[in-house]
C-alpha positions in Angstrom: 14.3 16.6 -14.4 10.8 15.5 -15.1 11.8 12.2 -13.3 13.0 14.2 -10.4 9.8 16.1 -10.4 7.5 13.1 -9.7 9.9 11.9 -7.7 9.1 14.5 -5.2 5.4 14.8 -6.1 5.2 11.0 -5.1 7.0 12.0 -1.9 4.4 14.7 -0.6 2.1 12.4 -1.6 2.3 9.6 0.8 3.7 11.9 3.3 0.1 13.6 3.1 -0.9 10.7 3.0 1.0 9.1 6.3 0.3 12.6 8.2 -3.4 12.5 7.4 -3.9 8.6 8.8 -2.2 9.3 12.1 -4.8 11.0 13.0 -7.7 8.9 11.2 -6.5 6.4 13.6 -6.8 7.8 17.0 -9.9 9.5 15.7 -11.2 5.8 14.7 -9.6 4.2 18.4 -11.3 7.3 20.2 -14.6 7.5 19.0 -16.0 4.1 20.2 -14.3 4.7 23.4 -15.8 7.7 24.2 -19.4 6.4 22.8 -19.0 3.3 25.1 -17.5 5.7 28.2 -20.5 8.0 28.1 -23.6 5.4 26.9 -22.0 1.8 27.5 -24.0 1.0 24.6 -22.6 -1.5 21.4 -25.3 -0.4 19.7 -24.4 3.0 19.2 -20.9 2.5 18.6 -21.1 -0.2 15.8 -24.1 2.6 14.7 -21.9 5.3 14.9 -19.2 3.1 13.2 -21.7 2.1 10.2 -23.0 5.7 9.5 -19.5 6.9 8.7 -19.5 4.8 5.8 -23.1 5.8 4.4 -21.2 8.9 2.4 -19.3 6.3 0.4 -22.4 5.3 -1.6 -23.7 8.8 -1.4 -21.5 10.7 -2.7 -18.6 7.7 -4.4 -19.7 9.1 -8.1 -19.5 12.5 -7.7 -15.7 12.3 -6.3 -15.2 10.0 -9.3 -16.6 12.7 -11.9 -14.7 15.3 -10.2 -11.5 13.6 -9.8 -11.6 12.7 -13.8 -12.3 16.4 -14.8 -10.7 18.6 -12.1 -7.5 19.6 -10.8 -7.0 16.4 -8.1 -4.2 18.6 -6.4 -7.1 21.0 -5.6 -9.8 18.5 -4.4 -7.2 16.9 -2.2 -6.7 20.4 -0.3 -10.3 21.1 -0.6 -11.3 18.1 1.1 -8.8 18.0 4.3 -9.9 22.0 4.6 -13.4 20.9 4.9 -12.5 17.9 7.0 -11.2 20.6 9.8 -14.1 22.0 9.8 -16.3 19.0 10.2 -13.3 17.5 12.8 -14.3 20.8 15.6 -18.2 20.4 14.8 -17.3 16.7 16.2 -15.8 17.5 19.1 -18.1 20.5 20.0 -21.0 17.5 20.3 -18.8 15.0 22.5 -17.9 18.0 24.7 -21.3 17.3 26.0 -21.4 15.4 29.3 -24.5 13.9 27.7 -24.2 13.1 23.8 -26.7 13.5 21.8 -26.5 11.0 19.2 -29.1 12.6 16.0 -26.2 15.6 16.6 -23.2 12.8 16.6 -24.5 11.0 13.5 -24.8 14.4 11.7 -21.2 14.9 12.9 -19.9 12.3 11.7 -21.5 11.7 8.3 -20.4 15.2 7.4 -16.4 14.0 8.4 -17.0 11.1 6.9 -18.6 12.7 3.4 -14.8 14.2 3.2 -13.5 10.8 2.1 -15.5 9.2 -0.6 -15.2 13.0 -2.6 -11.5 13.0 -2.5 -10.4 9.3 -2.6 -10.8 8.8 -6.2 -8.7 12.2 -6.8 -6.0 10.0 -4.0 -6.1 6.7 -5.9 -5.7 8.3 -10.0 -3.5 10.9 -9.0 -1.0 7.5 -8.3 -1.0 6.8 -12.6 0.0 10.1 -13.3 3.0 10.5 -11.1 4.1 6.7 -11.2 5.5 5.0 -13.9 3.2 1.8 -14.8 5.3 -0.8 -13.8 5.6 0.5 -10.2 2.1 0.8 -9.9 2.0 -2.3 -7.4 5.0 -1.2 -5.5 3.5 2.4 -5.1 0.1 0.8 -3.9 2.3 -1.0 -1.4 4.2 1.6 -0.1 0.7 3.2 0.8 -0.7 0.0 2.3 2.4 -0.1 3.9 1.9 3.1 5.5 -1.8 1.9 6.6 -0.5 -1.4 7.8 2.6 0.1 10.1 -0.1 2.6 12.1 -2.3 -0.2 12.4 0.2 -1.3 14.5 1.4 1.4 16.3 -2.0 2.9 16.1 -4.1 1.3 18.5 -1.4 0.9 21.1 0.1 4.6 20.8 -3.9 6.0 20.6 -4.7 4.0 23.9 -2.3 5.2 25.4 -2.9 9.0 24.0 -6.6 8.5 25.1 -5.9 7.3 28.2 -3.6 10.4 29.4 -5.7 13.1 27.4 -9.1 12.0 27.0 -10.9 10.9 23.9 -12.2 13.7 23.3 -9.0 15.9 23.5 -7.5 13.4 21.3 -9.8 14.4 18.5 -7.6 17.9 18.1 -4.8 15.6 17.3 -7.0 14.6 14.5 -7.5 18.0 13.4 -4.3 19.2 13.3 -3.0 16.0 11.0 -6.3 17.7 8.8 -3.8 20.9 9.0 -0.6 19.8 8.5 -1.9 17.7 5.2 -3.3 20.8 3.5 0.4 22.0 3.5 2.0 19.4 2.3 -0.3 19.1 -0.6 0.4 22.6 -1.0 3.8 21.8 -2.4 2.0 19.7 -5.0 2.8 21.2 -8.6 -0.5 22.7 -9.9 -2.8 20.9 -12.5 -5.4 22.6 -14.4 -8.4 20.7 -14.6 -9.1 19.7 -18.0 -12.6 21.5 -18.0 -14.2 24.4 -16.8 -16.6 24.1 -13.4 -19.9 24.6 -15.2 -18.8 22.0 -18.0 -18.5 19.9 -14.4 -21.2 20.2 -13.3 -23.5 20.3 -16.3 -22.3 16.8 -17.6 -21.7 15.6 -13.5 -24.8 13.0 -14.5 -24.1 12.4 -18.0 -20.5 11.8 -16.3 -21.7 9.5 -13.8 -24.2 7.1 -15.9 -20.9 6.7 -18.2 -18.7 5.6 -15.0 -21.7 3.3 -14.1 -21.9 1.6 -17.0 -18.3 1.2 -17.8 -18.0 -0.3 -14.4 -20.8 -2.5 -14.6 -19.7 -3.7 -18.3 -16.7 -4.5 -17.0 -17.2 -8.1 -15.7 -14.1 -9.0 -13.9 -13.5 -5.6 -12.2 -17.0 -5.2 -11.0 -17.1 -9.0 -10.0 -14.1 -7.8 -7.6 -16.5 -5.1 -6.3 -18.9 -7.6 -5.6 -16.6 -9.9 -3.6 -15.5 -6.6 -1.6 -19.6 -6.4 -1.0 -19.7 -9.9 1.0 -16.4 -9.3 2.2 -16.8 -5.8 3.9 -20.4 -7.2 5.2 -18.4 -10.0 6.9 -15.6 -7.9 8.4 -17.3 -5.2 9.9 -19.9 -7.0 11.9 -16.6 -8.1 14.0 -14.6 -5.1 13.5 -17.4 -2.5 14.6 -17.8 -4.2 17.6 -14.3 -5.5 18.5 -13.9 -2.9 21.5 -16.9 -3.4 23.1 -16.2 -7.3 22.2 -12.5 -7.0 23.9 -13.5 -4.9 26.7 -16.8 -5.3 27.7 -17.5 -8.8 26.5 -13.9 -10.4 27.8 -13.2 -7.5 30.3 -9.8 -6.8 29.3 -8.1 -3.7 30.1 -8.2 -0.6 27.3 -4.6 -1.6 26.9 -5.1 -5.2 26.4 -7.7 -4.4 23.8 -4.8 -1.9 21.5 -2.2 -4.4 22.0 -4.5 -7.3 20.6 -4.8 -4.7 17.4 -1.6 -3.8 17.7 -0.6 -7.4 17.1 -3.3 -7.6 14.1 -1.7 -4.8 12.4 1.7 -7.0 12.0 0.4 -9.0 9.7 -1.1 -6.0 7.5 2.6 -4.5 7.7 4.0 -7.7 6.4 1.6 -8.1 3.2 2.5 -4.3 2.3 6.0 -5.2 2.5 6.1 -8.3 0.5 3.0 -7.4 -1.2 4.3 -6.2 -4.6 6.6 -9.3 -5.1 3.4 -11.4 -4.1 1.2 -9.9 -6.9 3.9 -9.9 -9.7 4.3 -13.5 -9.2 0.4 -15.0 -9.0 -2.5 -14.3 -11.0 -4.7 -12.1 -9.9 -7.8 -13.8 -9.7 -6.0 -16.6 -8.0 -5.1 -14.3 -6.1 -8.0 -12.4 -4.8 -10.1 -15.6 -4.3 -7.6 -17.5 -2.8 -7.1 -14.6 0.3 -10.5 -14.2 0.5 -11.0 -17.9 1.3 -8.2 -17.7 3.6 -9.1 -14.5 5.2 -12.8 -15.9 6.4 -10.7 -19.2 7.5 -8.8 -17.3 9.5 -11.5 -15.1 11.0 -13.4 -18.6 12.1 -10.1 -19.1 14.2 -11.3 -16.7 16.5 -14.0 -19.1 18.3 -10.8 -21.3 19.6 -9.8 -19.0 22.6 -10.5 -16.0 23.5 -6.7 -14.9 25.1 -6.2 -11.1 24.0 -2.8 -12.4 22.1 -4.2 -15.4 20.4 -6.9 -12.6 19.2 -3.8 -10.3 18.0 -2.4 -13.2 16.5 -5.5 -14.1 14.4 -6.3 -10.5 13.6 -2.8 -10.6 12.1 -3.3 -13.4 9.9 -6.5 -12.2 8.6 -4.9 -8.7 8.1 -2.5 -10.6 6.2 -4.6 -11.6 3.5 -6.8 -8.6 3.4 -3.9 -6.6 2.7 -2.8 -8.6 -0.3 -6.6 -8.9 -1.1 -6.5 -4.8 -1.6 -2.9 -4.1 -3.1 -3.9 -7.0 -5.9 -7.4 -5.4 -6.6 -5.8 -1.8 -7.3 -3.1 -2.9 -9.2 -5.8 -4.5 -11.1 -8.0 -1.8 -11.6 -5.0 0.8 -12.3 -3.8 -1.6 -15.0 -6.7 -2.4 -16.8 -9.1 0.8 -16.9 -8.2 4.4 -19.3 -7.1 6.9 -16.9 -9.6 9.2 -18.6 -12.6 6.5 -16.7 -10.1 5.7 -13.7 -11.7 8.1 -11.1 -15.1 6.8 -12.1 -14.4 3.4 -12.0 -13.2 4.0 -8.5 -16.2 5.7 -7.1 -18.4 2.9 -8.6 -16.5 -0.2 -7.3 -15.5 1.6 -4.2 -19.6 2.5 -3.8 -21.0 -1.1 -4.1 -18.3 -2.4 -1.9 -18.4 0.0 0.6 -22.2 -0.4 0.9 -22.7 -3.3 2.8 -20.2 -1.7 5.3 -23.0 0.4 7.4 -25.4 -3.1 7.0 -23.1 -5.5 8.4 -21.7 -2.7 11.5 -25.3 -2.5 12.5 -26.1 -6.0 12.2 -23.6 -6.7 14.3 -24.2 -4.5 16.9 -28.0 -5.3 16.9 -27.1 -8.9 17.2 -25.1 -8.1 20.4 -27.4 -5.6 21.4 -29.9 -8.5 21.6 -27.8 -10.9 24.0 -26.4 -12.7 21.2 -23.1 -13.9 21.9 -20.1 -12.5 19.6 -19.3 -16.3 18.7 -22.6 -16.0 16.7 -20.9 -12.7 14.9 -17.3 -13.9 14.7 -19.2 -17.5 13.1 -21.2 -15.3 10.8 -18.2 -13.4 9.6 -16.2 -16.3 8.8 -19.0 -18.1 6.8 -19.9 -15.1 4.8 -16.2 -14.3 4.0 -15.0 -17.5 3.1 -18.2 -18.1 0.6 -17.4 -14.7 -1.1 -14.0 -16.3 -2.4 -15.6 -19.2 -3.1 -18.1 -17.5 -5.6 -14.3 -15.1 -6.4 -13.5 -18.0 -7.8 -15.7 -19.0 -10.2 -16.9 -15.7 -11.4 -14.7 -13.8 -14.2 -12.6 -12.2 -11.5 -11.4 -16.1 -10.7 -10.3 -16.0 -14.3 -8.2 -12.8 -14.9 -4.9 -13.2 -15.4 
């Protein structure tokens, strides 16, 4: 029975969880189109693009605290109420024939504070309906999930934005904020193991605990650091790929989705064979090893600039970065108490997130300033490829 139970717990779960990322990805695929629609500018959409992940190292630590002492079923349905809120306050400022971008930012941080409060609740709520040796294969069916809309994401959105608008396609987004809260519904109740003042009277004393485990803990925040250099790296290019695509190259909307599209088949591929992957290899072989190979493969791009060949190249570096992710949570959710897990999530997913807004604008203000995106795609690769480089000799390198 109790099997059975989780069973089904597990299955609202990533159904939530599949529901709620359909419409993370037109909202993603929409946004910079209707940015470069209305202003033509690359500068506000990598911006834009950057500022959404600010809330990640704002607000990482207090999800973590929260997650580890409160009912994670409730923070889940908490969050996506508040993210339907913050989804119609977004489309309210793009209604505008003219958008004002100090009201767009403010839009958009407040959607994108939604995330970093309930993803550690998402990621240890996993240990506690999974048994431990299907810890990897649960993180795969979720990257899984991820990986298959990347692919039908950017082609299906395109297409959706192109009949209804981009700004009509941000209801779409909404509802999928809807339709989660009920599913989550059906999640059996927890009771958070202390009361909301206890919370938030130790929330610091909570907090400097997480930070320190973290930081004491060489090999997993050596990982975090990697993810530092290696989120810097990817988002210069992936800020500014539709603006690279479709201004830069002047390919066709569709041509630009379909060259994602393609990307997204080698994500799919890594979630599938993922958890045979990182049962077989070492981890910090592992995670060094992609890394390298994933800023090798983005260095590919400067060989042609044909919107398959692109696909093709965003798939293999998909590829690794997939692997890269389901081997660093497996990791994490083998190695670190449950009782710190949440914590330890908000801290490593805070210092790697950080670098996220940093390398979005410094992309765009390279491009912004007649730099050509070879410069950003040569960048990208460098940087990348020299964080698994430093992987490998640090104590992540090491971890069996």
């Amino acid at each position: 029975m109790v099997r059975a139970m989780k069973e089904l717990s597990w299955t609202y779960l990533w159904f939530s969880f599949l529901v709620s990322s359909m419409g993370d990805w037109l909202y993603r695929l929409a946004l910079p189109i209707i940015i470069l629609q209305k202003s033509g500018s690359a500068y506000h959409a990598a911006t834009t693009f950057g500022v959404s992940f600010i809330p990640w190292v704002l607000f990482s630590l207090i999800g973590g605290s929260l997650a580890d002492h409160y009912a994670k079923n409730k923070i889940l349905i908490l969050g996506n109420l508040g993210a339907i809120g913050a989804s119609l306050f977004l489309i309210f400022v793009l209604k505008s024939p003219h958008i004002d971008f100090s009201l767009l930012y403010l839009a958009v941080f407040i959607l994108a504070s939604v995330d970093p409060l309930i993803h550690p609740s998402f990621q240890i709520i996993i240990p506690e309906i999974v048994a431990q040796d299907k810890f990897a294969q649960a993180n795969a069916v979720i990257q899984t999930i991820d990986n298959t809309l990347s692919i039908m994401g950017p082609l299906a959105g395109g297409t959706v934005v192109m009949i209804l608008g981009g700004a009509n396609v941000l209801w779409l987004d909404t509802f999928s904020f809807t339709v989660a809260v009920g599913i989550l519904w059906l999640l059996p109740s927890s009771s958070a193991t202390k009361s909301r003042k206890t919370i938030i009277r130790n929330l610091r004393f909570d907090i400097v605990k997480g930070v320190k485990y973290s930081f004491h803990q060489r090999v997993i925040f050596s990982g975090s650091m990697m993810f530092l250099l290696t989120n810097f790296a990817l988002n210069m290019f992936e800020a500014n790929c539709i603006f690279y695509m479709t201004k830069t190259l002047n390919y066709p909307l569709i041509n630009a989705t379909i060259a994602m599209s393609i990307g997204g088949i080698g994500s799919l591929i890594a979630g599938i064979l993922g958890s045979q992957i990182v049962t077989r290899f070492r981890a910090g072989i592992l995670l060094s090893s992609s890394t390298i190979m994933a800023g090798l493969s983005t260095l590919l791009l400067l060989l042609n600039t044909n919107y398959l060949y692109i696909g093709g190249i965003l798939g293999l570096v998909s590829f690794f970065g997939t692997i890269n992710v389901i081997t660093y949570f497996t990791l994490r959710q083998r190695t670190v108490p449950k009782e710190m897990l949440g914590r330890v999530v908000a801290v490593t997913r805070m210092v790697s997130y950080a670098s996220i807004p940093v390398g979005s604008w410094f992309g765009g203000l390279l491009l912004s300033h007649g730099h050509p995106m070879i410069v950003v795609i040569m960048i990208a690769g460098i940087v990348r490829t020299l964080a698994g480089v430093m992987a490998k000799f640090s104590p992540l390198g090491r971890e069996k």
